[in-house]
Biopython code that builds the backbone (N, CA, C, O; Angstrom):
import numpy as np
from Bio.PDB.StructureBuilder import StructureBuilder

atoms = [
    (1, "UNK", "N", (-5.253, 51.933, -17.977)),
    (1, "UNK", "CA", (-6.042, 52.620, -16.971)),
    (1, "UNK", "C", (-5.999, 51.805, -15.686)),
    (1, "UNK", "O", (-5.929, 50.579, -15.771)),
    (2, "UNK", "N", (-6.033, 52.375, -14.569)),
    (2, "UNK", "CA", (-5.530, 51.866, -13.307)),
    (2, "UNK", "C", (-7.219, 51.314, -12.710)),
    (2, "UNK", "O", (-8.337, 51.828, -12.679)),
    (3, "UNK", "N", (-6.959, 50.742, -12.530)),
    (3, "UNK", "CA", (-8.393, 50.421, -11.311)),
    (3, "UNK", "C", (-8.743, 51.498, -10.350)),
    (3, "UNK", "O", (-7.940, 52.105, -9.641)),
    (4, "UNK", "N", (-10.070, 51.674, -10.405)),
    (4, "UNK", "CA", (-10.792, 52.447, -9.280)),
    (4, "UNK", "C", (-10.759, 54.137, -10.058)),
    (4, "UNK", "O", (-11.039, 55.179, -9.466)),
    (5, "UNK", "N", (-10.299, 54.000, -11.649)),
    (5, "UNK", "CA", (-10.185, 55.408, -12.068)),
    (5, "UNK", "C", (-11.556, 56.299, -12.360)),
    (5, "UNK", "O", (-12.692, 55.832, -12.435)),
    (6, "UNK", "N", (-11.312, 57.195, -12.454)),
    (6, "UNK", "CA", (-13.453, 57.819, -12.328)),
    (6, "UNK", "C", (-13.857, 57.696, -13.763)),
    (6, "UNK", "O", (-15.016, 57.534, -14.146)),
    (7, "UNK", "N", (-12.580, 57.805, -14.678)),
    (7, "UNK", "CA", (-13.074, 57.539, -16.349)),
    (7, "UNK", "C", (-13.204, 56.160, -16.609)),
    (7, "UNK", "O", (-12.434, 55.423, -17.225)),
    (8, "UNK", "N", (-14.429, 55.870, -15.982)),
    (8, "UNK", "CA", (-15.062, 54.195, -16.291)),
    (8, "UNK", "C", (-16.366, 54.236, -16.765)),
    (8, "UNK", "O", (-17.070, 55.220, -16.539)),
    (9, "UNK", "N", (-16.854, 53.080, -17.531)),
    (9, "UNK", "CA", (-17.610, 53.004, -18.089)),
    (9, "UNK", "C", (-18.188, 51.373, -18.047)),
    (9, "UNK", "O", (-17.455, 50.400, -17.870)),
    (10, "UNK", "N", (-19.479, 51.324, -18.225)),
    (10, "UNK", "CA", (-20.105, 49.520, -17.820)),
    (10, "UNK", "C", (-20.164, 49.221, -19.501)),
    (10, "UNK", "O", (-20.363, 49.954, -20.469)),
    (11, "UNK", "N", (-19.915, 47.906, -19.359)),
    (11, "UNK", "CA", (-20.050, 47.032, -20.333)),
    (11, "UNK", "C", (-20.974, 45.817, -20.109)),
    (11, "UNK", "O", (-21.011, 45.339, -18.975)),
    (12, "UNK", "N", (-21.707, 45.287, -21.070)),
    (12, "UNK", "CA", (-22.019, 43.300, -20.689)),
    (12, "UNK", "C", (-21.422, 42.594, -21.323)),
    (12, "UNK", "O", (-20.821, 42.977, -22.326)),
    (13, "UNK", "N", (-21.426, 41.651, -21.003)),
    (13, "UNK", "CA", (-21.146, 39.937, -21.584)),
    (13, "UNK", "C", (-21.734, 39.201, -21.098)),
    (13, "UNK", "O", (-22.358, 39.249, -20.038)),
    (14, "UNK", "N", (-21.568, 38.191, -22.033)),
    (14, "UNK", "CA", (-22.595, 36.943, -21.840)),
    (14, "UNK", "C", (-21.219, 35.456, -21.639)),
    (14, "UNK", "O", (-20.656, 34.761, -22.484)),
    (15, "UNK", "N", (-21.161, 35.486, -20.621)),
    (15, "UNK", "CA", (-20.293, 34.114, -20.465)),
    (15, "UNK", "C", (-21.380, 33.038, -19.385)),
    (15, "UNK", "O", (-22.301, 33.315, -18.617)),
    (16, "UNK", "N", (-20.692, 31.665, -19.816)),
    (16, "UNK", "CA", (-21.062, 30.704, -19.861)),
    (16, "UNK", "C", (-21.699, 30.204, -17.693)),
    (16, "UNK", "O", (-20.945, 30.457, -16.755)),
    (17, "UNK", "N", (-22.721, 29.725, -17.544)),
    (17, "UNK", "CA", (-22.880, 30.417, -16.334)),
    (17, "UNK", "C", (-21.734, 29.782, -15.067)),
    (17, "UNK", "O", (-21.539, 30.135, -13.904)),
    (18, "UNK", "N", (-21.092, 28.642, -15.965)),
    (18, "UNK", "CA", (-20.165, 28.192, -15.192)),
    (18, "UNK", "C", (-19.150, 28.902, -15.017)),
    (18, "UNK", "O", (-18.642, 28.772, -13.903)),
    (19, "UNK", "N", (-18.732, 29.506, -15.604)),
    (19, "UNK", "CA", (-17.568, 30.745, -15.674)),
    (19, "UNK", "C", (-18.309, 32.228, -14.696)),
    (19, "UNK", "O", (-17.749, 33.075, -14.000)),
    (20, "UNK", "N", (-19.754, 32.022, -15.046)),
    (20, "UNK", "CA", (-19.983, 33.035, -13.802)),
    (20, "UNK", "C", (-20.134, 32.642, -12.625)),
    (20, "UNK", "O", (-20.167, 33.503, -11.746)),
    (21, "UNK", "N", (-20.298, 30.939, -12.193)),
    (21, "UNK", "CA", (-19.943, 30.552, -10.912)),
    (21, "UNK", "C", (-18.812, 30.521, -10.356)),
    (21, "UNK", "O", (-18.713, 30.617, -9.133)),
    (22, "UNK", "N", (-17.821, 30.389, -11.110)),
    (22, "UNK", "CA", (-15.935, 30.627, -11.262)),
    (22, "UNK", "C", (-15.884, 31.955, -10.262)),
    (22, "UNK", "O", (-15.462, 32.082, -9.113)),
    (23, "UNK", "N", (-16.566, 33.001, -11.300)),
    (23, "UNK", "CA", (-15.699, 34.226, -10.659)),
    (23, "UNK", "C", (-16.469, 34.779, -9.531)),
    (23, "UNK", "O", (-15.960, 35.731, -8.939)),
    (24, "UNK", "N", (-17.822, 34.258, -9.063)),
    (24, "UNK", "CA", (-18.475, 34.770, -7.748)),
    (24, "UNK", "C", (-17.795, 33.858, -6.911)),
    (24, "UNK", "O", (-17.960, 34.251, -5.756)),
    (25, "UNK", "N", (-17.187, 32.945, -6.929)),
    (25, "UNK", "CA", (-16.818, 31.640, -5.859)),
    (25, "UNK", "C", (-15.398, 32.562, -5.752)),
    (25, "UNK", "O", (-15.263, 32.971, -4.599)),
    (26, "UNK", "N", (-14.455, 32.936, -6.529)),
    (26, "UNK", "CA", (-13.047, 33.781, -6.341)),
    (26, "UNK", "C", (-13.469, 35.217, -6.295)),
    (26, "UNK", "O", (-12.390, 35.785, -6.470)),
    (27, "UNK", "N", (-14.652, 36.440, -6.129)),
    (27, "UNK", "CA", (-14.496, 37.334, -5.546)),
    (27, "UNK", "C", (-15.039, 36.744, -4.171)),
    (27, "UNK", "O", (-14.404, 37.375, -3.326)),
    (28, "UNK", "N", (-15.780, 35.971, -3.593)),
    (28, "UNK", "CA", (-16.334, 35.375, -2.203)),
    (28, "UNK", "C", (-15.105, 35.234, -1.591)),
    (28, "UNK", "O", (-14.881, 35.669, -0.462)),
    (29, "UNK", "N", (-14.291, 34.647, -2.275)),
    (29, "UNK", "CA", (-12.998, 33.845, -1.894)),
    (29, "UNK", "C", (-12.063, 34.907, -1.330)),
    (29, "UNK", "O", (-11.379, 34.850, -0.308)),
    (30, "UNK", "N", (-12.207, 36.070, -2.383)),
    (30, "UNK", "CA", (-10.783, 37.082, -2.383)),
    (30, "UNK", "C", (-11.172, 38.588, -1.708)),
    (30, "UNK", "O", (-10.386, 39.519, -1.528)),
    (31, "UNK", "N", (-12.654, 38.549, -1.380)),
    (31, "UNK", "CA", (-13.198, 39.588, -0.820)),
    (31, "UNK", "C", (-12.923, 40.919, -1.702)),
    (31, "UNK", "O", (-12.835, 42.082, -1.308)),
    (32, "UNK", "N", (-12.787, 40.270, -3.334)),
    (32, "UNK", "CA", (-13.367, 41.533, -4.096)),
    (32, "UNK", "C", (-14.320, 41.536, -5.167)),
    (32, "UNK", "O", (-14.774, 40.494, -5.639)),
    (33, "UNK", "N", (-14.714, 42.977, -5.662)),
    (33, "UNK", "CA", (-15.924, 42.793, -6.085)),
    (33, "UNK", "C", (-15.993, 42.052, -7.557)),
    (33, "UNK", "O", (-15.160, 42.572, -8.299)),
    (34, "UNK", "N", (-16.648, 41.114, -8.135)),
    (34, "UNK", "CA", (-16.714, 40.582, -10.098)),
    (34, "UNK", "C", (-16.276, 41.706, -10.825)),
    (34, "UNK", "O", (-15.371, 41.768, -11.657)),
    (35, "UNK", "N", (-17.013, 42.567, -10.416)),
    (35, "UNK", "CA", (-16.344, 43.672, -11.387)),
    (35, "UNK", "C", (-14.971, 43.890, -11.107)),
    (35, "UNK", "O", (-14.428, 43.559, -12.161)),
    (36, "UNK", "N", (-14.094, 44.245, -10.327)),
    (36, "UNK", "CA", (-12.554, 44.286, -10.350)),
    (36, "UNK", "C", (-12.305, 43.343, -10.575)),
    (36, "UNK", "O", (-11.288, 43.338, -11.269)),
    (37, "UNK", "N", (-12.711, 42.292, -10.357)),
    (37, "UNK", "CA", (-11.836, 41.028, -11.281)),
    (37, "UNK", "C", (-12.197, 40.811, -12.627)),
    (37, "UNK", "O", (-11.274, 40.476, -13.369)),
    (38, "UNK", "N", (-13.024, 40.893, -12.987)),
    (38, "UNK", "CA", (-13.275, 40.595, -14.317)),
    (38, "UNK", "C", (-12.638, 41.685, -15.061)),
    (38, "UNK", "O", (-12.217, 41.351, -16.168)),
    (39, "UNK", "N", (-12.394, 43.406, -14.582)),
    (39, "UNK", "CA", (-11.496, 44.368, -15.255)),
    (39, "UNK", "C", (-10.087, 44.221, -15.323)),
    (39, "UNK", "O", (-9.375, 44.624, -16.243)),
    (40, "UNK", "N", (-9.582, 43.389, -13.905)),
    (40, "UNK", "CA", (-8.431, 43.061, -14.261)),
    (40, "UNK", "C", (-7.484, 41.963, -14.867)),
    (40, "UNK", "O", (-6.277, 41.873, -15.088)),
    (41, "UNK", "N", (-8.734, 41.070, -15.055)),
    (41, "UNK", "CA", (-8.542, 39.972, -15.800)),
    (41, "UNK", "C", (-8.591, 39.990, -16.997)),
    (41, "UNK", "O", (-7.908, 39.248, -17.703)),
    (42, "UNK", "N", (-10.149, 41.618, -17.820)),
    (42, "UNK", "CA", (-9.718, 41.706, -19.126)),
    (42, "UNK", "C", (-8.559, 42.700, -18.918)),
    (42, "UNK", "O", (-7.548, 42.293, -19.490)),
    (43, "UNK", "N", (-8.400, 43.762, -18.342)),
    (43, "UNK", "CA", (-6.557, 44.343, -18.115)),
    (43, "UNK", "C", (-5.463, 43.662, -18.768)),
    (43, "UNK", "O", (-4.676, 44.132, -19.590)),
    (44, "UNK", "N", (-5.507, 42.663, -18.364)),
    (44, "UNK", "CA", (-4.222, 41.744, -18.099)),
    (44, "UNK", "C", (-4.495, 41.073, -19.515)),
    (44, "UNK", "O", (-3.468, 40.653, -20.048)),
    (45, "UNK", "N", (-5.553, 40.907, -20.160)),
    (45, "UNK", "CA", (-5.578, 39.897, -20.973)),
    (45, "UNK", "C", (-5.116, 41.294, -22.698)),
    (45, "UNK", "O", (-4.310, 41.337, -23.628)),
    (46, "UNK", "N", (-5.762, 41.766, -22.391)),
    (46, "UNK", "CA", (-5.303, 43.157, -23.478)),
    (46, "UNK", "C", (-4.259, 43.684, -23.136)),
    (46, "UNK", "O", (-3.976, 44.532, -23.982)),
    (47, "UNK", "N", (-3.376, 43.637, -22.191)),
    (47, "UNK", "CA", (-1.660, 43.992, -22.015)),
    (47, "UNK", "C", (-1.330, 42.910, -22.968)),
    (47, "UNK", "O", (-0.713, 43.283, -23.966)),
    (48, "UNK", "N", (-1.609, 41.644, -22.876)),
    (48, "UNK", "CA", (-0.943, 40.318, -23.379)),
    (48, "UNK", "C", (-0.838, 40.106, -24.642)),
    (48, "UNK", "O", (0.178, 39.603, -25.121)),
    (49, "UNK", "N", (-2.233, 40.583, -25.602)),
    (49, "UNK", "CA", (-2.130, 40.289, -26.278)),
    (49, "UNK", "C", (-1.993, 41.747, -27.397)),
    (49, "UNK", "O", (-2.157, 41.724, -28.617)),
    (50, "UNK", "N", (-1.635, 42.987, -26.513)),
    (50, "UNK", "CA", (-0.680, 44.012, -27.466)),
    (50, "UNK", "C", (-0.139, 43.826, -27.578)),
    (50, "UNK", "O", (0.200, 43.930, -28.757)),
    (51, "UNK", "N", (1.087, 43.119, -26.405)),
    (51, "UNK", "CA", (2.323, 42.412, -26.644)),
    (51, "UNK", "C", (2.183, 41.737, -28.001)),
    (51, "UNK", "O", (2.470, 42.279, -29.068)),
    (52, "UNK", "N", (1.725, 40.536, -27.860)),
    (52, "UNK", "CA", (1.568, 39.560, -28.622)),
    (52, "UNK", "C", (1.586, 40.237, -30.043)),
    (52, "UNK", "O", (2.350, 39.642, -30.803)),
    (53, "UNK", "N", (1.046, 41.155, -30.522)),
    (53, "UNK", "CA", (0.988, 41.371, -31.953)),
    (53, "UNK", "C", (1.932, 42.639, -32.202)),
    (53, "UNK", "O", (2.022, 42.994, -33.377)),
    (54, "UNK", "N", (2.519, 43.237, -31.414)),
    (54, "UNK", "CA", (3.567, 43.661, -31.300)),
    (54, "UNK", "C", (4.613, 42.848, -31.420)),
    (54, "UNK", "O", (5.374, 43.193, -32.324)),
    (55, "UNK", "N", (4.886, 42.018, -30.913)),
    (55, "UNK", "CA", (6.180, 41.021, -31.395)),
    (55, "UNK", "C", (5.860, 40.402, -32.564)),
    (55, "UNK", "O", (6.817, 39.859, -33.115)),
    (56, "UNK", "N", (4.238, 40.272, -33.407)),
    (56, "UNK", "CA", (4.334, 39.838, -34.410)),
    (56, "UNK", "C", (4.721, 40.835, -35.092)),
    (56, "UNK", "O", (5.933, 40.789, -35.306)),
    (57, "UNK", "N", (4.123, 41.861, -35.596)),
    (57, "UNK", "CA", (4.062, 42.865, -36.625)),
    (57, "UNK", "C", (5.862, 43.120, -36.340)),
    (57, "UNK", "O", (6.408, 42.999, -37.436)),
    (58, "UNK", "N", (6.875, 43.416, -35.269)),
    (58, "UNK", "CA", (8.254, 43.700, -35.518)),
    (58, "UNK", "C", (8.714, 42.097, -36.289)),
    (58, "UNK", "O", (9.303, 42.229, -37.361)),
    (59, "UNK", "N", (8.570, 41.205, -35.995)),
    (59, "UNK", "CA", (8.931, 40.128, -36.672)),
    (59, "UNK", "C", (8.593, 39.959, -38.261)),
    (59, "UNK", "O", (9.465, 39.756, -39.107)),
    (60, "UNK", "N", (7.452, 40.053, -38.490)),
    (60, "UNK", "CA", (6.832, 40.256, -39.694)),
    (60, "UNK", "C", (7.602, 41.400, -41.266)),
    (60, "UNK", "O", (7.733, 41.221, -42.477)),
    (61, "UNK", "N", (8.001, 42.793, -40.055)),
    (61, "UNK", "CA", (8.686, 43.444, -40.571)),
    (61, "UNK", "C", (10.115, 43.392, -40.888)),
    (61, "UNK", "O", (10.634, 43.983, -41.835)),
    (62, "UNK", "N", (10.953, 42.366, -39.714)),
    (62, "UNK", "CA", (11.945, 41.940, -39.964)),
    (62, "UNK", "C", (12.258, 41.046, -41.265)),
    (62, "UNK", "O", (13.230, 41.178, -42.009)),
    (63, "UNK", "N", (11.355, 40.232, -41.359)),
    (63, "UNK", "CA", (10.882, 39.175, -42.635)),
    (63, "UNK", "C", (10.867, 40.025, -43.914)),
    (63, "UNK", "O", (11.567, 39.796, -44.900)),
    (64, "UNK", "N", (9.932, 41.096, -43.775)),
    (64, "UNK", "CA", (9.742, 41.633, -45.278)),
    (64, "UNK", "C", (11.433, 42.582, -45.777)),
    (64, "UNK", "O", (11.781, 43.049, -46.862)),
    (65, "UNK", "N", (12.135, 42.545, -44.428)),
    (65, "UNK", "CA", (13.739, 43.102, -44.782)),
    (65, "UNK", "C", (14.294, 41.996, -45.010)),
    (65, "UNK", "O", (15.508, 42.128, -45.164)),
    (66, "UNK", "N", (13.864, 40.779, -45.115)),
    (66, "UNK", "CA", (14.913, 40.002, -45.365)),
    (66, "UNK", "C", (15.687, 38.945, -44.531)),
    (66, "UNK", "O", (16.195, 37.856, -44.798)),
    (67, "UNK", "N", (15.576, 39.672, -43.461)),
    (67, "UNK", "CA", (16.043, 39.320, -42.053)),
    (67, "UNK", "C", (15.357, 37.859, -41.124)),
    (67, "UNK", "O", (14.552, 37.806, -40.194)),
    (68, "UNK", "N", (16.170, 36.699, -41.947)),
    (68, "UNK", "CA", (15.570, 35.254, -41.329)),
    (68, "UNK", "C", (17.100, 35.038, -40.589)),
    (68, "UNK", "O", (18.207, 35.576, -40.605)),
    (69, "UNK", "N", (16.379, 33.836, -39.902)),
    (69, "UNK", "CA", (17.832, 32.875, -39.452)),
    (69, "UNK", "C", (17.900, 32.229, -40.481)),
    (69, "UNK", "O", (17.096, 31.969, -41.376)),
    (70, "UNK", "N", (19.527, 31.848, -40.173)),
    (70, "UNK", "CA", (19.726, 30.700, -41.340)),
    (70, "UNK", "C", (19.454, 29.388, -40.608)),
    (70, "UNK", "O", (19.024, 29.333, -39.456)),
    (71, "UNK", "N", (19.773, 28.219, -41.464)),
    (71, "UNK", "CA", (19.646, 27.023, -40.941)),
    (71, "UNK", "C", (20.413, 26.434, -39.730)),
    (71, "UNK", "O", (19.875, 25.750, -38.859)),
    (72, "UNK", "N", (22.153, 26.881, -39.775)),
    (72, "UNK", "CA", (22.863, 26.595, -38.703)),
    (72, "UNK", "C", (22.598, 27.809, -37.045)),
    (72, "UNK", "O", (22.993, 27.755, -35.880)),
    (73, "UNK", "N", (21.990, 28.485, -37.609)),
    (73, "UNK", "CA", (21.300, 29.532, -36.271)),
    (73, "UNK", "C", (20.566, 28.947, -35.781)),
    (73, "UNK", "O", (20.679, 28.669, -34.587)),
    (74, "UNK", "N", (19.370, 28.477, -36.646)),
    (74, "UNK", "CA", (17.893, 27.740, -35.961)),
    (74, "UNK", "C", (18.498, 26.252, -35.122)),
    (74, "UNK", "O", (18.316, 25.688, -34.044)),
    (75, "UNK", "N", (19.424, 26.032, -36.537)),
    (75, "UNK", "CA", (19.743, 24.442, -35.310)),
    (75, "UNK", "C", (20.700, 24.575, -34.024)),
    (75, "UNK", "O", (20.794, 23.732, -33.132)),
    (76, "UNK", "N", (21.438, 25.876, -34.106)),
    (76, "UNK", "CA", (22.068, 26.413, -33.049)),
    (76, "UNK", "C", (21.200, 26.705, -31.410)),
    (76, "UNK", "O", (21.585, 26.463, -30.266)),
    (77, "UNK", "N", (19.904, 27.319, -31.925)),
    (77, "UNK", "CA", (18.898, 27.898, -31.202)),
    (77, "UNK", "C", (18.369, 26.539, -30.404)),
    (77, "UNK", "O", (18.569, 26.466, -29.192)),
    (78, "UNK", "N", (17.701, 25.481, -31.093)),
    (78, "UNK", "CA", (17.434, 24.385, -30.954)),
    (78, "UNK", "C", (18.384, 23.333, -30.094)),
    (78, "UNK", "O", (18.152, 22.798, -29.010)),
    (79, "UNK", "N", (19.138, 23.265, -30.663)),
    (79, "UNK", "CA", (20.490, 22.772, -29.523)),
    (79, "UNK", "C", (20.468, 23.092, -28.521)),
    (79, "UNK", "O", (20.204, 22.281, -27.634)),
    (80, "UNK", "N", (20.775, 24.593, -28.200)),
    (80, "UNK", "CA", (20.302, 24.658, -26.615)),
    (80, "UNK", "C", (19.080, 24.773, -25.553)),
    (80, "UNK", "O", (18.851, 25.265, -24.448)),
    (81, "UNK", "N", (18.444, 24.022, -26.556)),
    (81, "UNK", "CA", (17.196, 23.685, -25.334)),
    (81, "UNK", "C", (17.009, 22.190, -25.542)),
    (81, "UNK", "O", (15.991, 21.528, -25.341)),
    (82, "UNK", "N", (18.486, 21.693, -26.093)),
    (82, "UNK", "CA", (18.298, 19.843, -25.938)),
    (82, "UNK", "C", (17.547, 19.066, -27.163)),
    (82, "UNK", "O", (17.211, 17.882, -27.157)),
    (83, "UNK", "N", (17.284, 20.430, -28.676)),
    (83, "UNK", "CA", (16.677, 19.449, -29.351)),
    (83, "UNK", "C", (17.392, 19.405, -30.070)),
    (83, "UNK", "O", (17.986, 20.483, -30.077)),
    (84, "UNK", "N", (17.984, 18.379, -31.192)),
    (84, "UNK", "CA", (18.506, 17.872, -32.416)),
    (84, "UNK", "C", (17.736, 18.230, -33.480)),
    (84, "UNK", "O", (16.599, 17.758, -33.482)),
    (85, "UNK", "N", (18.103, 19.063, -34.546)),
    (85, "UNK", "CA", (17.691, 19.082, -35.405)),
    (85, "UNK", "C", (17.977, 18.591, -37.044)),
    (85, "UNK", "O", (18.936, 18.963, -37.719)),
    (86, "UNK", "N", (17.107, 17.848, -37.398)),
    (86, "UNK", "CA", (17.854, 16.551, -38.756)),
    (86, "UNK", "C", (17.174, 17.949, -39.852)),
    (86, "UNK", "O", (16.199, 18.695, -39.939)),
    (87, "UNK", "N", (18.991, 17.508, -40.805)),
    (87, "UNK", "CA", (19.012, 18.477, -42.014)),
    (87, "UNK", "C", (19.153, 17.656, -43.193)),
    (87, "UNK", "O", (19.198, 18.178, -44.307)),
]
sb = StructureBuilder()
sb.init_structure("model")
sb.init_model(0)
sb.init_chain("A")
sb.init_seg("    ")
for serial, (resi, resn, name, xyz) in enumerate(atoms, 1):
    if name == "N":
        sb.init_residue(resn, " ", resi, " ")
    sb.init_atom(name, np.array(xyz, "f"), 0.0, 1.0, " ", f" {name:<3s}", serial, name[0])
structure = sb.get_structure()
């Protein structure tokens, strides 16, 4: 859902009051209101972590087919980002 859409609805939370001095000091800062930031900050944080269990659950499913690396893949994988891997 896009910001500023008319199908909105209020929620509370209870965060820590330093975290509510955080985000009045960055809407002061950014000349917008807590509420758009705090929606697009949870936005952004629930895009991330559909992702996130989306790449688990296809991985997961890859696993229950069977479908691992082998050992010279992983140490292949590893190699090119400079690490050595002892077998």
């Amino acid at each position: 859902m896009a910001h500023g859409e008319q199908d909105s609805t209020t929620i509370s939370i209870r965060v820590p009051a330093a975290m509510r001095e955080q985000l009045e000091h960055l809407a002061e800062a950014t000349g917008r209101s807590k509420s758009f930031l705090t929606s697009q900050a949870l936005e952004d944080y629930l895009k991330r972590e559909a992702w996130q269990v989306a790449a688990i659950k296809k991985g997961v499913a890859a696993a229950e087919r069977g479908e691992f690396a082998g050992d010279d893949e992983v140490a292949k994988r590893f190699a090119k980002r400079g690490v050595k891997v002892a077998r």
